[in-house]
C-alpha positions as CSV (number, residue, x, y, z in Angstrom):
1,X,110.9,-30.7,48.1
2,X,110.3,-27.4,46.3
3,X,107.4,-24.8,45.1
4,X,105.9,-26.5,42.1
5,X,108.4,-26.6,39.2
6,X,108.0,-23.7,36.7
7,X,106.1,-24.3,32.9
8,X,108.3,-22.6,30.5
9,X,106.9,-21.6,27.2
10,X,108.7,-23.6,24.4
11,X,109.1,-22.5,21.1
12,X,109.1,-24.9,17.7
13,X,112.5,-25.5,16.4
14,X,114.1,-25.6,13.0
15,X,115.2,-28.7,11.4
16,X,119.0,-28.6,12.2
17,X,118.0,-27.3,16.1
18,X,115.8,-30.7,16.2
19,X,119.0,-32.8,15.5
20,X,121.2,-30.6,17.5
21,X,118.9,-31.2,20.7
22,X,118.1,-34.7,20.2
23,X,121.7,-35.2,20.2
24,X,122.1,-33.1,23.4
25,X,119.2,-35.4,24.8
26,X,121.2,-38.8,24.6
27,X,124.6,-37.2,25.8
28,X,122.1,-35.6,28.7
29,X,120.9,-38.5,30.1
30,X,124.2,-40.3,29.9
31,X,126.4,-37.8,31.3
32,X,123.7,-36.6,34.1
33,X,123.9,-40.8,35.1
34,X,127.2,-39.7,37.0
35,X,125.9,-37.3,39.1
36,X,123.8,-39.8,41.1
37,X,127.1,-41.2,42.8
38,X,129.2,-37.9,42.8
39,X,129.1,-34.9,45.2
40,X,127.2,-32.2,43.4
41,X,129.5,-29.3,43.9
42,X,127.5,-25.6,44.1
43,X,129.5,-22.4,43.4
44,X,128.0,-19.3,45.0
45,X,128.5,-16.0,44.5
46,X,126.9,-12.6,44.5
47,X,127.2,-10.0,41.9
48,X,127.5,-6.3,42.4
49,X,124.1,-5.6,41.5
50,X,122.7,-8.2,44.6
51,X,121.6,-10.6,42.5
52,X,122.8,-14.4,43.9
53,X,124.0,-16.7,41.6
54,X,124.5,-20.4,41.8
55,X,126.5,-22.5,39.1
56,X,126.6,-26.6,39.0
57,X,129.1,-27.0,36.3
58,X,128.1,-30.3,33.4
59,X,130.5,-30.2,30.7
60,X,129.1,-33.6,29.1
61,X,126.9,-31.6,26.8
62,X,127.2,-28.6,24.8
63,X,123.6,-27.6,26.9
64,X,123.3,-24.5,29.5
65,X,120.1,-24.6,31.5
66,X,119.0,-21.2,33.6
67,X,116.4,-20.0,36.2
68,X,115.9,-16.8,37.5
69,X,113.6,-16.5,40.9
70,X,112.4,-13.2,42.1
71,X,109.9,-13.1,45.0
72,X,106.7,-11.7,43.0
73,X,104.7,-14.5,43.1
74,X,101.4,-15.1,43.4
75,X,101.6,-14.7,47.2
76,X,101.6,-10.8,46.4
77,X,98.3,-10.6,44.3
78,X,96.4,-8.0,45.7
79,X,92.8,-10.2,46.6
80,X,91.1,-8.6,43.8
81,X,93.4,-9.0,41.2
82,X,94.1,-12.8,42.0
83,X,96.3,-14.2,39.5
84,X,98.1,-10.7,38.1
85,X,101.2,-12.0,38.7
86,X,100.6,-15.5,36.6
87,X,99.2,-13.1,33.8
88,X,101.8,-11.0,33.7
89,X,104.4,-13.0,33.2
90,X,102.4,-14.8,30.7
91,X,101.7,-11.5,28.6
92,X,105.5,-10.6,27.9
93,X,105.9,-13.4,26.0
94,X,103.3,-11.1,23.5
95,X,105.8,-7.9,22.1
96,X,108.9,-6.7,22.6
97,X,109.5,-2.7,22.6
98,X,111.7,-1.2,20.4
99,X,115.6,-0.5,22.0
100,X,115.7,3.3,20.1
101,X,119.8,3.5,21.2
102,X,120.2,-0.4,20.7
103,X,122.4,-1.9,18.1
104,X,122.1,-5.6,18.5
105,X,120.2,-8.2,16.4
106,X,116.8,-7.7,18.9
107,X,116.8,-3.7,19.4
108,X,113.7,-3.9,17.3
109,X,110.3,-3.7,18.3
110,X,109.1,-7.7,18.1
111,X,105.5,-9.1,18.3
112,X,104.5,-12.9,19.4
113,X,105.5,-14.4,16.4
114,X,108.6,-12.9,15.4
115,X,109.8,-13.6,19.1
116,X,108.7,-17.6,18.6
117,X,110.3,-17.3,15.5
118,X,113.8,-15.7,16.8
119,X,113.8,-18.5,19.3
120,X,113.1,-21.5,17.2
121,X,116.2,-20.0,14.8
122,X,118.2,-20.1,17.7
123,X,117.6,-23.7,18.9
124,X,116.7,-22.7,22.4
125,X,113.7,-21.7,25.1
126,X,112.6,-19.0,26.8
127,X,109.4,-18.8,29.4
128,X,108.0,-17.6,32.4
129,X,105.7,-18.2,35.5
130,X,104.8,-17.3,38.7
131,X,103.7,-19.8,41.3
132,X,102.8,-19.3,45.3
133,X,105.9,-17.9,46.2
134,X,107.9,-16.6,43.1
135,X,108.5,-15.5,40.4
136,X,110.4,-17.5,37.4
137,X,112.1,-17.1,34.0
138,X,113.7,-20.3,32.2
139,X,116.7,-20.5,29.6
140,X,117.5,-23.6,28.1
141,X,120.5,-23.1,25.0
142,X,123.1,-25.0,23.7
143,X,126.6,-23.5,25.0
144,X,127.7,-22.7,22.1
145,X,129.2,-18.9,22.7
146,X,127.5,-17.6,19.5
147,X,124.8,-19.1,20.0
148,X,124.3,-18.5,24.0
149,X,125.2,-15.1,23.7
150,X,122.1,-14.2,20.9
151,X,120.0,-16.2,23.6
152,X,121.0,-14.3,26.6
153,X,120.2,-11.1,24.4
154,X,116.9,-12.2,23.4
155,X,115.9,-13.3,27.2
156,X,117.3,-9.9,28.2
157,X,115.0,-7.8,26.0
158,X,111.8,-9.9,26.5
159,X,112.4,-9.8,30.2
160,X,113.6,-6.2,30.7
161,X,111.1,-4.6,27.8
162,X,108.0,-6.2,27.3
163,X,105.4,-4.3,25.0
164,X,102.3,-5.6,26.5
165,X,100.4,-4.9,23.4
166,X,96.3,-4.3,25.2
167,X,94.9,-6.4,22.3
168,X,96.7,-9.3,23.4
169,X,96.1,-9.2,27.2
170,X,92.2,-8.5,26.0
171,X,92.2,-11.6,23.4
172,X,94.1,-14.0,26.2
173,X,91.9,-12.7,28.7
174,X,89.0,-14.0,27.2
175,X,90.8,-17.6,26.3
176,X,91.8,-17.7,30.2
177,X,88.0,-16.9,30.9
178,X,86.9,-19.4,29.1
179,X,89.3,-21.8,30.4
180,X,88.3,-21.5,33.7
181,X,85.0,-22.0,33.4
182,X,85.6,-25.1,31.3
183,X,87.3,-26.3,34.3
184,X,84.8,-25.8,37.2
185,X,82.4,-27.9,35.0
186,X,84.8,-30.9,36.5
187,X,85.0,-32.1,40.0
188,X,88.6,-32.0,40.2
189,X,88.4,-28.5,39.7
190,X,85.8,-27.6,42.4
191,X,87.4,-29.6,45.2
192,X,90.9,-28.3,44.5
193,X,89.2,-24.6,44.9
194,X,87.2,-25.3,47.6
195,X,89.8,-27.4,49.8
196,X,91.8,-24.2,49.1
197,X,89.7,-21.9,51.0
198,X,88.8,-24.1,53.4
199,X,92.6,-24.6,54.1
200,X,93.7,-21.1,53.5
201,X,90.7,-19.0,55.0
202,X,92.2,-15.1,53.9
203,X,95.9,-15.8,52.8
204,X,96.6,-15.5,49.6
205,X,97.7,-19.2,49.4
206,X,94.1,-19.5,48.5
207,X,94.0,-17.0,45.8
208,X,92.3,-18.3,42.5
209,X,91.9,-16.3,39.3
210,X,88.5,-15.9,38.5
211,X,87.0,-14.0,35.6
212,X,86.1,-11.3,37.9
213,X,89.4,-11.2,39.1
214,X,91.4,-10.9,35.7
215,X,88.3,-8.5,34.4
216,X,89.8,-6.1,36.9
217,X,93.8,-6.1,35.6
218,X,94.7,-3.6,33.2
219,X,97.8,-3.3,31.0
220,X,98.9,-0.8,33.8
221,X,98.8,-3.0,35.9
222,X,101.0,-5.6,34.3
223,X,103.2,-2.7,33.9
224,X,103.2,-1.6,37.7
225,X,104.0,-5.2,38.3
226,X,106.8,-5.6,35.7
227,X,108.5,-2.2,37.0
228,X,108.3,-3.0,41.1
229,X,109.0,-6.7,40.5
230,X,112.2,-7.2,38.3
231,X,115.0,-6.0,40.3
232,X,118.6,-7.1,39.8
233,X,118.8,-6.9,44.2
234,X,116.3,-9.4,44.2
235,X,117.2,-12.3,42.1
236,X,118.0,-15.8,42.6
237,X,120.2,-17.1,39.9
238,X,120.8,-20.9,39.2
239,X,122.6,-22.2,36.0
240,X,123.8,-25.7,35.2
241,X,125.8,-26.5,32.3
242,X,128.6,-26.7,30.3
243,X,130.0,-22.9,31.3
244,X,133.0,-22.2,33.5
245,X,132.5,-20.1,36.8
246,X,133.5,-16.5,34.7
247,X,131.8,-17.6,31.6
248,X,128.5,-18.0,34.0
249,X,128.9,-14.9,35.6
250,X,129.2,-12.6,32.2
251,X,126.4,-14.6,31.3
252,X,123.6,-13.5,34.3
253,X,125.5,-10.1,34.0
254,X,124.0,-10.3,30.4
255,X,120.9,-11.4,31.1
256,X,120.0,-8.9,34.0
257,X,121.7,-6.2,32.9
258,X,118.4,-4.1,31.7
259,X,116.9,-4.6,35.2
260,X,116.9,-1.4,36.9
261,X,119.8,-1.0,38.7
262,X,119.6,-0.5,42.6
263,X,122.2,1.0,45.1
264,X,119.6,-0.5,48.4
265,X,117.3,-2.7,47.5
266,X,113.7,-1.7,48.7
267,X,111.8,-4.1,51.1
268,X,109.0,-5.8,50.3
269,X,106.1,-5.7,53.2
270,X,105.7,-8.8,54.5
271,X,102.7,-11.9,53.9
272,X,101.3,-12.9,57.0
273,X,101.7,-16.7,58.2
274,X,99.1,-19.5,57.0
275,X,96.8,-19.3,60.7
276,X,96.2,-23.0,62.2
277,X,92.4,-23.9,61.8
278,X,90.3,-23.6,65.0
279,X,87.8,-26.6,63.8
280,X,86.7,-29.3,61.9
281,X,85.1,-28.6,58.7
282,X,83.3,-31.0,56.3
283,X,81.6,-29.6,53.0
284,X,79.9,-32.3,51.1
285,X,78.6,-30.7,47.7
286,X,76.6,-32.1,45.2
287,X,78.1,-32.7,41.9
288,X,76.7,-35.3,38.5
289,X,80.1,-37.6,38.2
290,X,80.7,-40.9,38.2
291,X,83.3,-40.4,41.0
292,X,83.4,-38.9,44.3
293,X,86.3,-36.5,44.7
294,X,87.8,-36.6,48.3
295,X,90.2,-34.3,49.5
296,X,91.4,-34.3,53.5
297,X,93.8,-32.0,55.3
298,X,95.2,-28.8,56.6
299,X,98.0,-26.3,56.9
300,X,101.2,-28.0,56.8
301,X,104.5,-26.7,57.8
302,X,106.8,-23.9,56.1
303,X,110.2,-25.1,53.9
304,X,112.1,-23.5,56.8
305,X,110.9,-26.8,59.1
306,X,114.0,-28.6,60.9
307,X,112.0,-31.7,60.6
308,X,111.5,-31.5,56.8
309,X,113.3,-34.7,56.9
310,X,111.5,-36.5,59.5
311,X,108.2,-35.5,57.9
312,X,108.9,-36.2,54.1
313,X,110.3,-40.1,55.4
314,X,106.9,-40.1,57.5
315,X,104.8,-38.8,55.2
316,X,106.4,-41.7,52.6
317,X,105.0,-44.3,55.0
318,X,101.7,-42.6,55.5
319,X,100.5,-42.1,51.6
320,X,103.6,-40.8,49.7
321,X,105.1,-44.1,49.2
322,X,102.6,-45.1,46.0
323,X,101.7,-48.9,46.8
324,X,103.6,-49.5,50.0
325,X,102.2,-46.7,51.9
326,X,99.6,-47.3,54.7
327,X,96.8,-45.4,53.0
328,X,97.3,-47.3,50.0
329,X,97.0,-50.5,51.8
330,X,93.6,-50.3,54.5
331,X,91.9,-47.8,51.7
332,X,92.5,-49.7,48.5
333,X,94.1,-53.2,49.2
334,X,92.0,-54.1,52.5
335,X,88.9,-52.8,51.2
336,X,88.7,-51.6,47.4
337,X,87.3,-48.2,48.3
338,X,89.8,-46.4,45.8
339,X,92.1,-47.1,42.9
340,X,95.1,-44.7,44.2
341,X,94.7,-42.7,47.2
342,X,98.1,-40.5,48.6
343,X,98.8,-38.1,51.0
344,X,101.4,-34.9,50.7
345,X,103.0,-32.0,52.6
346,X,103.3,-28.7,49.8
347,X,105.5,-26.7,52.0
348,X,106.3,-23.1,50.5
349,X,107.7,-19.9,52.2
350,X,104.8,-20.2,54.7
351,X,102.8,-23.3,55.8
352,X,101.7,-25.1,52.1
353,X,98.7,-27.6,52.4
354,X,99.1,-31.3,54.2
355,X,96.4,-33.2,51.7
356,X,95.0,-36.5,51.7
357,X,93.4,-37.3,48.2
358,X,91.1,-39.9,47.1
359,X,88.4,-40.7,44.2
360,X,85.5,-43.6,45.0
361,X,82.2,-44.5,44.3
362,X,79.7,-42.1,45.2
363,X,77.9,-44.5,47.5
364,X,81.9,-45.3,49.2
365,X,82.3,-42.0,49.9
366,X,81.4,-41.7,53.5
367,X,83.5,-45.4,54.6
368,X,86.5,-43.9,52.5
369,X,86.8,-40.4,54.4
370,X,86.5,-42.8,57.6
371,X,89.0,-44.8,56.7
372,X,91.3,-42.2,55.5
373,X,90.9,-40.3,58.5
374,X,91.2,-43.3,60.7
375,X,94.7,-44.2,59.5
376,X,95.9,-40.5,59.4
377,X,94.8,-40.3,63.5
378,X,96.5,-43.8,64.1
379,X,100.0,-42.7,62.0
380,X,99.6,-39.7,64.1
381,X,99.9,-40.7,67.5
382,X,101.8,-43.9,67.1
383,X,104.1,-42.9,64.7
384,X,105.7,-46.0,62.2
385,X,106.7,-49.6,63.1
386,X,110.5,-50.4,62.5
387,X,110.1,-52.3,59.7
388,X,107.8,-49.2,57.9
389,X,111.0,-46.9,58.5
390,X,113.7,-49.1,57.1
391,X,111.6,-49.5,54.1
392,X,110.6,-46.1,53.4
393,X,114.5,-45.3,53.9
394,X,115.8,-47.8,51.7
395,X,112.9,-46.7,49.0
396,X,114.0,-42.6,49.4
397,X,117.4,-43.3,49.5
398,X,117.2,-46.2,46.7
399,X,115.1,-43.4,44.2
400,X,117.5,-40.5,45.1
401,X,119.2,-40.7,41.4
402,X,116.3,-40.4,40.0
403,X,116.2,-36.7,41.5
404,X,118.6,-35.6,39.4
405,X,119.1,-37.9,36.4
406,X,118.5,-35.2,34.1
407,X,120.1,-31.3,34.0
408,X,116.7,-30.1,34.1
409,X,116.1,-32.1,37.5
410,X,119.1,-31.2,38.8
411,X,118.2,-28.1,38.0
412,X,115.0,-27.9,39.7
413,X,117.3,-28.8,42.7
414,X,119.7,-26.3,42.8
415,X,117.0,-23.8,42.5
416,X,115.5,-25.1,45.5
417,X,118.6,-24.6,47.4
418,X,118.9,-21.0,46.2
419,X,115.7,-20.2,46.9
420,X,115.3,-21.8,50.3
421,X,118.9,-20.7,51.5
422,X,119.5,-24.2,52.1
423,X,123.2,-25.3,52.7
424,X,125.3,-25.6,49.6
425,X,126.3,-29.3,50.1
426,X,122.3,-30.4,51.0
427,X,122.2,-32.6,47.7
428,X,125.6,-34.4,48.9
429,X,124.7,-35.0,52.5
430,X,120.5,-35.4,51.3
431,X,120.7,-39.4,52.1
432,X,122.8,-39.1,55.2
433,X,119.8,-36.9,56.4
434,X,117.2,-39.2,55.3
435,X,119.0,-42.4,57.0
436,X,119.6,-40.4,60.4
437,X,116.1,-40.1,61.0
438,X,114.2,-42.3,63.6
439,X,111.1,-43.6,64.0
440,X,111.0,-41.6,67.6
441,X,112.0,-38.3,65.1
442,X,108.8,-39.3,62.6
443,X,106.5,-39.6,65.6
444,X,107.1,-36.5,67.4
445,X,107.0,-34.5,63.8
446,X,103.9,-35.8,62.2
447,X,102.2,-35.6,65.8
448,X,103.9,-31.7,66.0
449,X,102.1,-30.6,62.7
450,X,99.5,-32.9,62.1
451,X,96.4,-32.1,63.8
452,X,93.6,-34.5,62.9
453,X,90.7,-33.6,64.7
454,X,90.9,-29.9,62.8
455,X,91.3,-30.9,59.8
456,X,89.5,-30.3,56.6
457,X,87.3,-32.8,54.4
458,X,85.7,-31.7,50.8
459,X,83.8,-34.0,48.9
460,X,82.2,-34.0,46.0
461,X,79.6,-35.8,44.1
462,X,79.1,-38.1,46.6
463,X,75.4,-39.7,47.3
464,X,73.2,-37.8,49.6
């Protein structure tokens, strides 16, 4: 349902922050259990400076959660740099520049520890990340007004002043380095990659870091970055929590209030579309592993999709589902070619990857891929039975709590509704949507995007 979920960079607490958390734990998931048979009200409003902001209100715990989305992600690399945007938001986690006219408790210049150390004395977390499409910075505080307002501070400076000390970026840089290679010595690694740029061809969907790639980003350019990215016009603001409509708006006034200001907000040149593939492709490489690592598909479909519904119930049936899905059942029950095998849309700004995923044997390789791609082609052009569809719905509609059981779910969720302009009342009318659709509705959609004589099909390790 959204971009991949940010991976904030958490902090060690102090003894008396532990209790005060764990406490705020329990009450969470007993006060988010309401939520799942409420209406999920969204306030929206935009502030002076452009940025949007979007405020679920939870006053069962003392707990404000925040994300701030800025379109900068890794969608904007330049194809030489891949991976400058992960990087940079990575590195400002490092210093903090000194604030020579500042006055308040973080004005002073701060390295890597005394930052970790001013957030574990405050109880809360601060981190960014940048995925596909954008951009993301994290807050998670107790709501406490003293304590919240020293928070906000501390996530203002470190997002509006990083140092970006070099010896830092040169010391990760050779941790990252070594991290990547670590992980092409694995077969999960080198399908992912490869599938990728099968998939992808050109656009920077595809985009990996390599070590040539990050050998060629300078502290520069994490400053370039930093200065044309951050702007106040630009962000996406979603907060829930136990803060009333005014408090939350002082609060994102507080946070971005070091951006540079902008009376018009600059365009930003555009990323071309995901291109259909013209062919078939199968790339079988060699690989010493005990399993072969299957993966099947092609460009999906963009967020923007006015079948998204149709094609996340179909998709259930099809290998989404877990156990009940058709994959599941002709790849692993009928014929014990796989443990788990599923299948997924990723869609993003543009068209994110449909997949179809697998491990087997080495020597079940080849009758796995044909299965797989035999039950893809039938789901395709005959669509679900009747009793497929009632059961996917009831399972979607059964497991919708569970989408927002927790404030940092239903989090996740009102960020996706920010970010993909979705309708403010989509959480309160998202079962409504799922039971209107038809089996007709899945047919037409999957048999619309899917296309699976063009598809792609990586595997590796298998026996020649």
């Amino acid at each position: 349902m959204k971009d991949p979920h940010p991976m904030f960079l958490m902090h060690s607490l102090s003894m008396t922050a532990r209790a005060l958390r764990r406490s705020a734990l329990v009450l969470a998931c007993w006060g988010a259990a309401g939520w799942a048979h409420a209406s999920l009200p969204i306030q929206h409003w935009t502030q002076p400076s452009g940025a949007r902001v979007f405020l679920v209100e939870s006053h069962a715990i003392p707990m404000v959660d925040v994300q701030i989305d800025i379109d900068a992600g890794s969608r904007r690399d330049p194809a030489a740099q891949a991976g400058l945007a992960s990087v940079m938001t990575g590195q400002m986690a490092n210093g903090i520049r000194a604030e020579p006219q500042g006055q308040g408790p973080y004005s002073k210049a701060m390295d890597e520890n005394q930052i970790g150390e001013a957030w574990a004395d405050l109880g809360a977390s601060f981190g960014g990340s940048a995925g596909a499409d954008r951009m993301s910075f994290g807050l998670r505080s107790l709501s406490y007004p003293d304590l919240l307002d020293k928070a906000a501070a501390l996530a203002a400076r470190q997002m509006a002043h990083p140092a970006f000390p070099e010896a830092m970026w040169l010391r990760d840089r050779e941790r990252i380095n070594a991290s990547i290679r670590e992980s092409l010595t694995k077969p999960g690694t080198v399908v992912q990659h490869r599938f990728a740029q099968a998939v992808y061809g050109t656009h920077p969907y595809g985009y990996r870091a390599t070590p040539e790639s990050l050998s060629r980003i300078a502290v520069q350019d994490l400053k370039n970055l930093h200065a044309q990215a951050l702007r106040s016009c630009r962000a996406t603001v979603s907060v829930v929590g136990a803060l009333t409509r005014a408090q939350a708006d002082a609060m994102v006034q507080r946070l971005l209030a070091q951006w540079p200001p902008e009376s018009v907000c600059p365009s930003l040149p555009p990323v071309p579309e995901v291109a259909p593939l013209a062919a078939s492709q199968n790339l079988n490489l060699p690989f010493d592993s005990a399993q072969a690592h299957v993966l099947i598909g092609q460009p999906g479909y963009p967020r923007t999709d006015p079948d998204f519904f149709a094609l996340l119930v179909g998709n259930h049936i099809l290998g989404g589902g877990g156990f009940v899905s058709r994959l599941t059942e002709q790849v692993r029950e009928k014929r014990g070619l796989s443990y788990s095998v599923y299948s997924a849309f990723a869609p993003g700004l543009h068209a994110g990857a449909f997949t179809v995923g697998l491990q087997t044997r080495p020597d079940q390789a080849k009758q796995a891929v044909t299965v797989a791609q035999e039950v893809v082609q039938t789901f395709v052009r005959q669509g679900p039975t009747e009793a497929e569809l009632q059961a996917a719905k009831s399972n979607l509609v059964g497991g919708f709590a569970l989408r927002i059981d927790s404030n940092r779910k239903l989090l996740d969720n009102v960020a996706n509704i920010a970010w993909n302009r979705l309708p403010l009342d989509y959480l309160s009318n998202w079962t409504r949507q799922i039971e209107r659709v038809s089996a007709t509705d899945v047919q037409r959609a999957m048999a619309r995007v899917l296309q699976p004589e063009r598809m792609v099909t990586v595997v590796v390790g298998a026996a020649p």
